[in-house]
Residue, then its C-alpha position, 0 to 999 in steps of 0.5 A: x680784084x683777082x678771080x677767085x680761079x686766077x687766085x688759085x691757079x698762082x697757087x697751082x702754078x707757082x707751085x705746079x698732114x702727118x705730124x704723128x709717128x704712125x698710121x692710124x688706120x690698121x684694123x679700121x672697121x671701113x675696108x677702104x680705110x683698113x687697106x691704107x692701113x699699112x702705107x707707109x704714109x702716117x694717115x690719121x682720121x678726120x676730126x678736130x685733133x687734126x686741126x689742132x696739130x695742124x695750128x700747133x706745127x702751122x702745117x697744111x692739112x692734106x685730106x685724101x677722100x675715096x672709097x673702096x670700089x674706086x680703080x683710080x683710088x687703088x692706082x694712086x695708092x699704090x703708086x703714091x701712098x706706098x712710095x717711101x719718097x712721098x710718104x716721107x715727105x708728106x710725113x714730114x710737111x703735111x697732116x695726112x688724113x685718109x677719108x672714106x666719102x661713104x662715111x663722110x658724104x657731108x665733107x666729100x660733098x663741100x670737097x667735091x663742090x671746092x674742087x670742081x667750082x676751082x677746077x672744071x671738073x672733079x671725082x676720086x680720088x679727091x685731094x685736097x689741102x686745107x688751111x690748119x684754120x680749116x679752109x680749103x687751099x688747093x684740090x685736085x683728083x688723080x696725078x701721077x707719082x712725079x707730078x703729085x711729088x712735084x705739087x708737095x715739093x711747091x706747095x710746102x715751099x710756098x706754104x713756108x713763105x707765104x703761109x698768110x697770103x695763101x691763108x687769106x686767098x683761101x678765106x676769100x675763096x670760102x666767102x666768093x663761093x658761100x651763096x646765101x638766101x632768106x625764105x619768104x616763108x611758108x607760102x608758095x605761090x600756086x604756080x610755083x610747082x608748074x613754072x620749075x618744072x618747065x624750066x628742069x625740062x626746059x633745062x636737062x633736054x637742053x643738056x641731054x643726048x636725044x640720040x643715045x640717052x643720057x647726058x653727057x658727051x665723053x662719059x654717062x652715069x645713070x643720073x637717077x635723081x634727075x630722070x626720077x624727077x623729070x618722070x614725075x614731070x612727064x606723068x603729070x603734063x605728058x610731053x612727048x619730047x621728054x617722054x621719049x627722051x626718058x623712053x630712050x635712056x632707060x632703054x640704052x641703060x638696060x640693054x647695053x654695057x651699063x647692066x650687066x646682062x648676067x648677074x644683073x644690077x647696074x655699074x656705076x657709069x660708062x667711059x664712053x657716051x654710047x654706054x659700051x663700057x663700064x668702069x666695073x664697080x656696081x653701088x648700092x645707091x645705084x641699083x636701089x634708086x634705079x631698081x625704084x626707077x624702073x619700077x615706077x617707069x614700067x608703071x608710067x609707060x606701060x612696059x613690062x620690059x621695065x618691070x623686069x628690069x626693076x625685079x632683076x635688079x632688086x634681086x640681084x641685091x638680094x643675092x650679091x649685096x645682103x649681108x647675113x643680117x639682112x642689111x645691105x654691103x655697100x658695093x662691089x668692087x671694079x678690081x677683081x682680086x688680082x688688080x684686074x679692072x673688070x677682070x671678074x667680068x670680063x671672058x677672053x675667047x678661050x675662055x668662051x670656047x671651054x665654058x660653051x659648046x659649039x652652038x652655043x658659042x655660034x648663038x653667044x657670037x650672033x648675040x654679042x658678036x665675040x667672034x673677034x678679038x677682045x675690046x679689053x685687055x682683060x677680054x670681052x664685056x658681053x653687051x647685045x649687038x641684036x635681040x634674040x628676033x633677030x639672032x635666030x633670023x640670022x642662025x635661022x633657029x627657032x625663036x623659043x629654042x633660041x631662047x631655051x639655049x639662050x637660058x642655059x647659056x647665061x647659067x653655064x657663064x654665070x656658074x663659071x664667073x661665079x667661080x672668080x673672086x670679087x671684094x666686097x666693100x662690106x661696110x652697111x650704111x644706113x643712109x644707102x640701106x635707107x634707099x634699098x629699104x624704100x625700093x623694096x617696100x615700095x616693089x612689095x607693095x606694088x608686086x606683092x612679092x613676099x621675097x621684097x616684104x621680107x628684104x624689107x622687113x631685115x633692113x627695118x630692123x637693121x636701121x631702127x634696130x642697130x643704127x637708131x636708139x631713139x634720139x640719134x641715127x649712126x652711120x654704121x655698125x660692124x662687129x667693132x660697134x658703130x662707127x662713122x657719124x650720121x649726116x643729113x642724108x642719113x636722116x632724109x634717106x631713114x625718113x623716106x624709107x621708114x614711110x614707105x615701110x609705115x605705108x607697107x606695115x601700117x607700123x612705126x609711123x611714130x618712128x618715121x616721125x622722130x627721125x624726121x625731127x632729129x633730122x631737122x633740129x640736128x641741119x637746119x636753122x634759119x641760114x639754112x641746111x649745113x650736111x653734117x652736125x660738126x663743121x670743120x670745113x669753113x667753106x659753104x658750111x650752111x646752104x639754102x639749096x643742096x644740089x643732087x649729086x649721084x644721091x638726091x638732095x638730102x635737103x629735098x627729100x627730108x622737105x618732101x618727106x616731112x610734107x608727106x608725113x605732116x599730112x598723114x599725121x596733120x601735123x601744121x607745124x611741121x608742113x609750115x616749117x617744111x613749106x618756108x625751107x622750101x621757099x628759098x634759092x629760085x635765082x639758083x634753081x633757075x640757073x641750074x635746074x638740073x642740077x636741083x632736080x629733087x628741090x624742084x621735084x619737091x617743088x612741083x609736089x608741094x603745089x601741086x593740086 
């Protein structure tokens, strides 16, 4: 038999939804969505009506998933989308459907998973073509506008004679790719907890770069769901190899081009393995889980450095993510608002020279080392060469004077960068507000900081107030009304975030239990966990494991959530059903340990003693 790659590379290389008369998008409260709402591709939302036009005209449906921070996503509309050759064409031979992933994360996580598993690699803009049965054919991410015309062109022609055979291929990919398992119940075995988390240490040090932090050897994102269980590792066994590895990353991800040394708060990830340069969108997600990291860190090694971070990054959510409600925007753009990656961080020495005065800008060449031309178009992207020791060495200054002109320097660039414009995508969804609202209780708690309580306090009332009505959590809300359809992260995250906030408060404990609940009865049967309540996709639609991706497995938070609770609560029947969901899938846990690194965090927690 044929290899399910081999399959789909004869598709791809044989070759190399539309139907309605207008664009649906206009006005969509989700600003990513709204911006394709004047392509002149005739984009429709995701749903069953799709797929039933799509039976009836017996046309491939094309999903195109991004999000609104994303450069590559700008990039291909604005060489594809708003091509009148390839939208016409796309018109006339496929469904078109526009997705924002941070409204849909159940369907961008099986897409996801789809095209790196049939192609090696994966991101956004993420592209597929599905079957109008609903199973997906053929996926890729960025092309250029004549090898993306050239794919339509090939695979419309292929689809028109040979539409069973493709149909079947794609049936047999789902059922090649749909893993299954049975739970052994609620039971564990003692050392359970102890055997997996060697094997995740024993697994990501294998993956990891002892020299610079991190994984990866071309790129390095933050990958806060594996460092966050990998530290509970280390605070429980205490080896040195993993801690200095954690030790090392934490420090090249505060003090280098990742983090942004002014504002503060994280970017998303760096295009270079020694975190130099960032693609320049800052995440909600990120900086929540990593302002959590941080200050858990700063606890487990004793370093204040860390602490600092953790504050600076919480309150650097406080200022450029809070809406007027309290509750949190989902991120900020990389474009600034003339298409420049970047460009509303980026200072070309002119620039410098005007904001600075002569001193400062020695003490700015000494910290930096600007006095060269620019390492980006756009201009220079300030990241430390040498700490401020070691620039008053060089200036031969006094250190605490050094560091009172460094002070005025950061405010003289700030108040000048403040000036630029920077697009928001302003979308508050509940599943990532969730993560800020455990980061914030959990800072109060340990910091006593009344700013934290009361951040706290805005986004509680934002997720029970307007996204929960007792029985059902919705994605988001805007002046338009609710909007977007509540996934099982939505429910883990709330549930993980309302505790914290129960601890905090000491209120909505009864809350934080019925979420939990609804979050089970809505994704979980005996075959296990599917991410959202309709499934469309035939493709993997119900798993025993959920990997992490840049969001911890929601499948392991809401399990580690609900053992929490059932002891706080004594609840037997919840911990009993949380144990057995628990107790599954440790043939894929022990070939991909970091990969499941909140499954088996949870793991090590459930067993532990």
């Amino acid at each position: 038999m044929c290899s399910l790659r081999f399959l789909l590379l004869l598709i791809i290389t044989s070759l190399p939804v539309t139907g309605w008369s207008a664009n649906a998008l206009q006005a969509h409260p989700s600003p990513y969505l709204a911006m394709h709402g004047n392509d002149p591709v005739h984009w429709q939302e995701w749903g069953d009506a799709v797929f039933e036009q799509a039976r009836k005209q017996n046309k491939l449906v094309f999903v195109s998933i991004g999000y609104f921070a994303c450069h590559w996503c700008h990039v291909m509309q604005r060489e594809s989308y708003q091509n009148q050759k390839i939208a016409k064409f796309l018109n006339q031979h496929f469904i078109s459907v526009k997705v924002d992933r941070e409204l849909r994360p159940a369907l961008d996580a099986k897409l996801i998973e789809f095209v790196e598993r049939t192609r090696g690699h994966s991101g956004w803009p993420l592209n597929v073509f599905i079957t109008p049965q609903g199973y997906p054919l053929v996926g890729i991410i960025y092309l250029p506008p004549n090898d993306f015309m050239e794919l339509l062109v090939n695979l419309n022609e292929r689809w028109n004679k040979d539409a069973g055979e493709l149909q079947q291929i794609a049936e047999q990919a789902a059922l090649v790719m749909t893993r299954g398992s049975v739970s052994d119940g609620p039971d564990l075995a003692d050392d359970l907890g102890s055997v997996y988390a060697s094997v995740l240490q024993q697994d990501a040090l294998a993956r990891a770069d002892m020299i610079l932090g991190g994984f990866g050897e071309e790129t390095k994102f933050p990958m806060s769901p594996q460092l966050s269980a990998m530290l509970n590792v280390y605070d429980q066994y205490r080896d040195e190899t993993l801690g200095s590895f954690l030790r090392r990353t934490l420090d090249q991800m505060m003090s280098q081009g990742l983090y942004d040394h002014l504002a503060g708060g994280f970017y998303r990830y760096t295009v270079d393995p020694a975190w130099q340069i960032p693609h320049f969108e800052k995440m909600l997600y990120d900086n929540a889980m990593l302002a959590d990291l941080y200050r858990r860190a700063a606890r487990i090694f004793d370093h204040a450095g860390y602490d600092r971070i953790a504050r600076q990054t919480l309150d650097f959510m406080l200022n450029s993510f809070r809406g007027p409600d309290g509750a949190l925007v989902s991120s900020l753009s990389a474009v600034d608002d003339q298409g420049v990656e970047g460009g509303s961080y980026l200072w070309q020495n002119a620039q410098l020279d005007t904001v600075l005065n002569k001193q400062e800008r020695a003490i700015a060449n000494a910290l930096w080392k600007l006095d060269h031309a620019p390492n980006l178009d756009a201009g220079h992207h300030l990241v430390f060469k040498q700490n401020l020791t070691e620039a008053a060495a060089e200036l031969k200054m006094d250190r605490k004077q050094l560091e009172k002109s460094f002070r005025i320097i950061k405010q003289k660039l700030l108040t000048d960068r403040n000036k630029r414009s920077l697009p928001r995508d302003t979308k508050q969804l509940g599943a990532w507000n969730a993560l800020a609202l455990k980061a914030f209780a959990n800072a109060a708690a340990q910091y006593g900081d009344k700013r934290y309580r009361q951040a706290a306090d805005a986004i509680r009332d934002y997720l029970i107030g307007k996204l929960w009505n007792g029985k059902r959590l919705v994605r988001a809300v805007s002046k338009h009304g609710a909007f977007g359809e509540a996934a099982l992260e939505d429910y883990a995250y709330a549930g993980e975030a309302m505790l914290a906030w129960s601890r905090l408060s000491g209120k909505d404990l009864d809350v934080t239990g019925a979420i939990i609940e609804q979050g089970w009865k809505r994704f979980y049967s005996a075959r296990g966990w599917q991410q959202s309540e309709k499934v469309l996709v035939q493709y993997g639609a119900r798993e025993p494991v959920i990997a992490d991706t840049a969001l911890p497995s929601a499948s392991a938070v809401l399990v580690r959530t609900s053992l929490e609770y059932a002891r706080m609560t004594n609840n037997q029947e919840l911990a009993k059903r949380a144990l057995s969901a628990l107790n599954v899938g440790f043939e894929t846990l022990s070939s991909a340990a970091t990969w499941y690194a909140s499954q088996i965090d949870t793991l090590q927690r459930a067993t532990r003693k």
